[in-house]
N, C-alpha and C positions, 0 to 999 in steps of 0.2 A: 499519573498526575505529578505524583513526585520528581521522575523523569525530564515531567516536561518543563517543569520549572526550571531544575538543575540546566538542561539544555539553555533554554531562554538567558539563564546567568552565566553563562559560559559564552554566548553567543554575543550577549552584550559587555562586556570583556575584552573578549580579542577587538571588540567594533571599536571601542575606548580606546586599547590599546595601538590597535594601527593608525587608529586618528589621529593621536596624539604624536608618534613616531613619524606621519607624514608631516604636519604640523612643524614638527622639529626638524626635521631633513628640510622644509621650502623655507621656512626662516631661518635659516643660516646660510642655505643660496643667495637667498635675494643680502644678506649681509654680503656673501664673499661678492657678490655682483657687486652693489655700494660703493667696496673697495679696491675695485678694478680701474685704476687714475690711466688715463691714457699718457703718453710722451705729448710734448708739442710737436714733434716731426711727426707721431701716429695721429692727432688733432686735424694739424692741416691735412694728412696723406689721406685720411677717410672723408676729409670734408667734398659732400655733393653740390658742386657748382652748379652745375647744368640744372637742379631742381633750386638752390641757396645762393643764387648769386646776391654777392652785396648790391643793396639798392643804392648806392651814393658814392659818387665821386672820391670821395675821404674813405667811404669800410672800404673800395679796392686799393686803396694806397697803404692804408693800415693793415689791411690784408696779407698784400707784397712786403710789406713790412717783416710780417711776423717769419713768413719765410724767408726772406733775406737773412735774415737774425739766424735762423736755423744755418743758411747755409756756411756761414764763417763762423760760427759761436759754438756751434753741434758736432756730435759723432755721430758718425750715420755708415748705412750699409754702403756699395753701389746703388744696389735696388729702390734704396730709402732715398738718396740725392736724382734719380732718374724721377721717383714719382715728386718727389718735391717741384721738379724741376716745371713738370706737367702740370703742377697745378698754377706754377707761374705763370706759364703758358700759358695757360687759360684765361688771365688776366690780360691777357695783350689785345689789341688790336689787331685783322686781320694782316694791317699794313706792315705792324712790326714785326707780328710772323715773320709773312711775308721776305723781309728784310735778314729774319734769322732763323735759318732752317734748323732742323733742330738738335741735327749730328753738330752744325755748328755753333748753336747755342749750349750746347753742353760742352764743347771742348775747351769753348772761351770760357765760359763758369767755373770749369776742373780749372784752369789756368789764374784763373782768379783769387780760385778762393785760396788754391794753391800760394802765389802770391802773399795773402795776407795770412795765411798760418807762417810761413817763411819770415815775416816780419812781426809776429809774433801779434797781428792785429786782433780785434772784437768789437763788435759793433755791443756798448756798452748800455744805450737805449736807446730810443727813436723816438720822433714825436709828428704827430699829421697838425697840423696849422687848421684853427676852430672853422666850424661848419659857415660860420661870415666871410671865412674869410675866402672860404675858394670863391674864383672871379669864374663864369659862366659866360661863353662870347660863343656867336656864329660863324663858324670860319668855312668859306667855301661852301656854305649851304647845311655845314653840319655841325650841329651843338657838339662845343666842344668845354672843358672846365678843367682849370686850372690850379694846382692840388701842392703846395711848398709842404715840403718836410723834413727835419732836421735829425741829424745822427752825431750820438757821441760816440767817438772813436777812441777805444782803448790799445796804445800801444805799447807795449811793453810798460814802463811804469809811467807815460805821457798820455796825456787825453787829447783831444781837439774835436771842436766841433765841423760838421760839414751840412751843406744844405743842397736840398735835391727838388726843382721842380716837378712836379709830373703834369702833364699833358693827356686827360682824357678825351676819350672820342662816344658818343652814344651809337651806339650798330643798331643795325633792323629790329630786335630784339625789345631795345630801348636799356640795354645792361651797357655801364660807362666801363669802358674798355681803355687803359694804358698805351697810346699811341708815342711816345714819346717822352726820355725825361732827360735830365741834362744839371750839372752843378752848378748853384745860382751860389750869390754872394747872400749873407742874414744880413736883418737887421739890425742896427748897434742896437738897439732895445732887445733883442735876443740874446747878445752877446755876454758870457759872465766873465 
């Protein structure tokens, strides 16, 4: 009987004691998880389009945004500016595919960005123009919506600002796709 006591306190023991040793090993996992921040280049590069696509006109222009920023502001691998590049991609329209295949949408990008590290450029912030304001029209039979967005440009110790229309198109799908964008002039009420 004695035995079987000591047994039973021995047994409840080590039970305490591995619980609590588990206990302490998963709570400081799920901290060092917690503390695991992604990059904005690893943000966008894992983000799942094909399941996430932005619903609106505006999150694919703020979207394009955010990678643009990455591509002149950021240090990045090859690997990191090819998947960046793809998820830009993804954002277009068939047509502008289309238009830029994508050995030559990357060489014109490297040339680019190249460019604007040479002049010392950064795209300083960006901004999408409020959800009133994109204009929404049918063109040729397909909803298309109209998307102005403004960049300040850091150049060496100058600023300037610059504005960018974007031109969506809705695909089969019904996800608004980047068919076209082009440098528009702001508004003197934009202007500081």
């Amino acid at each position: 009987m004695k035995n079987t006591k000591f047994v039973i306190i021995i047994v409840v023991c080590v039970c305490v004691i591995l619980g609590g040793y588990y206990y302490l090993t998963n709570r400081n996992n799920a901290k060092e998880e917690e503390n695991i921040t992604l990059t904005e280049i690893q943000e966008l590069t894992t983000k799942n389009l094909d399941k996430n696509f932005p619903a609106t006109p505006r999150e694919v222009v703020k979207l394009y945004n955010r990678i643009i920023t990455c591509f002149y502001n950021d240090e990045y691998t090859d690997d990191e500016l090819y998947d960046l590049g793809d998820q830009a991609r993804k954002l277009f329209d068939d047509e502008l595919l289309g238009n830029n295949p994508r050995d030559e949408y990357f060489k014109d990008l490297k040339e680019d960005i190249s460019e604007y590290h040479d002049k010392n450029k950064t795209i300083a912030s960006s901004a999408v123009d409020s959800s009133n304001d994109v204009e929404y029209k049918e063109v040729d039979g397909d909803d298309c919506a109209y998307v102005k967005a403004s960049y300040f440009i850091k150049e060496g110790s100058a600023y300037s600002r610059t504005y960018q229309m974007y031109v969506l198109r809705k695909d089969a799908d019904g996800n608004w796709k980047i068919l076209v964008f082009y440098q528009v002039n702001g508004d003197s009420s934009d202007d500081e």
